[in-house]
Every structure is written in C-alpha cells, then in structure tokens.
C-alpha positions in Angstrom: 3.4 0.7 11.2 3.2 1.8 7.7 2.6 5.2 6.5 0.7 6.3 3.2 1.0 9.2 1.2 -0.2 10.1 -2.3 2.7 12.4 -3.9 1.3 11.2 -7.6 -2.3 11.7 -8.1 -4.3 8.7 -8.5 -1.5 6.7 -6.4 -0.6 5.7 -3.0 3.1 5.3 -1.4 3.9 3.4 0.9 6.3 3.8 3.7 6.5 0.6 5.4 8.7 -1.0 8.8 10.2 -3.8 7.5 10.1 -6.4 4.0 7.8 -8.7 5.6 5.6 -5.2 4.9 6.2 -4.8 1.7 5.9 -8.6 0.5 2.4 -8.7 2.0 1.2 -5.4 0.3 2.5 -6.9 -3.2 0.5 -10.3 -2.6 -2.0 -8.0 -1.2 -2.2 -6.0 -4.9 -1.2 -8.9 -6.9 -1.7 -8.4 -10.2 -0.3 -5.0 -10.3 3.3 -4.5 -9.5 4.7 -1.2 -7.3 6.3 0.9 -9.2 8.9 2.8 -6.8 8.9 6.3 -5.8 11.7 7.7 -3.8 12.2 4.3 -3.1 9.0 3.3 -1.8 6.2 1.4 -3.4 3.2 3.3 -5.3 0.2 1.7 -6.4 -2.3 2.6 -8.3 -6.0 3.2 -6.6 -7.9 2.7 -9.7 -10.8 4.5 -7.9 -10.2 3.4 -5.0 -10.2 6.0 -1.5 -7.5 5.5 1.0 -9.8 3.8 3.4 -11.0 0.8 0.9 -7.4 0.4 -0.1 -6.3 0.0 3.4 -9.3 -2.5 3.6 -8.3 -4.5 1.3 -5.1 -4.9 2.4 -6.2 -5.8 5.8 -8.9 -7.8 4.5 -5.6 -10.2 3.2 -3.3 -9.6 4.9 -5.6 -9.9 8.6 -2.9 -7.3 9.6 -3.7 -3.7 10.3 -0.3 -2.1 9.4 -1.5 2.0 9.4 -0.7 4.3 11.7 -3.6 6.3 13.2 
C-alpha cells in the first residue's frame, strides 16, 4: 500500500511498498518526472485533488495501491 501526503503545497508524496510502486507511478505521470522529497517522490497536481490523482493512477496502472 502506498501512502500520500502533501508536505509542499500544490504537490503530492508518495510513500510507496516496493520499486515496482514507484516505476508504475512514473509511467503513470509520464511526462513529468518526481522530484524527491525526503526521499520519496513528489509530483506536481497541477489542479488536480487527491482523489483524481489517485484515479489516474489507477486508471493506468488497473492497480489500486492507497491505503484506506
């Protein structure tokens, strides 16, 4: 399970299991590339709320990765 935070406004980090994780969020976001924080990846939401970045992640990834 992965676990997101936003420490930076306008950004989420994530705090994933495992590098499978973390490969399939940066395919997920492709263009943009993490930039690390505390050494786990932020991205940027560009408007985005929590709940339609996590769908887009699941919508490519078919995975639902967040804890409840």
């Amino acid at each position: 399970m992965a676990t997101l935070k936003i420490e930076i406004p306008g950004r989420v980090t994530i705090i994933h299991d495992c590098l499978i994780q973390e490969n399939d969020f940066k395919k997920a976001m492709k263009p943009e590339k993490p930039t690390y924080f505390g050494g786990n990846p932020t991205y940027c939401l560009n408007q985005m709320s929590l709940d339609d970045f996590k769908n887009k992640v699941k919508t490519f990834t078919g995975t639902d990765y967040w804890m409840s």
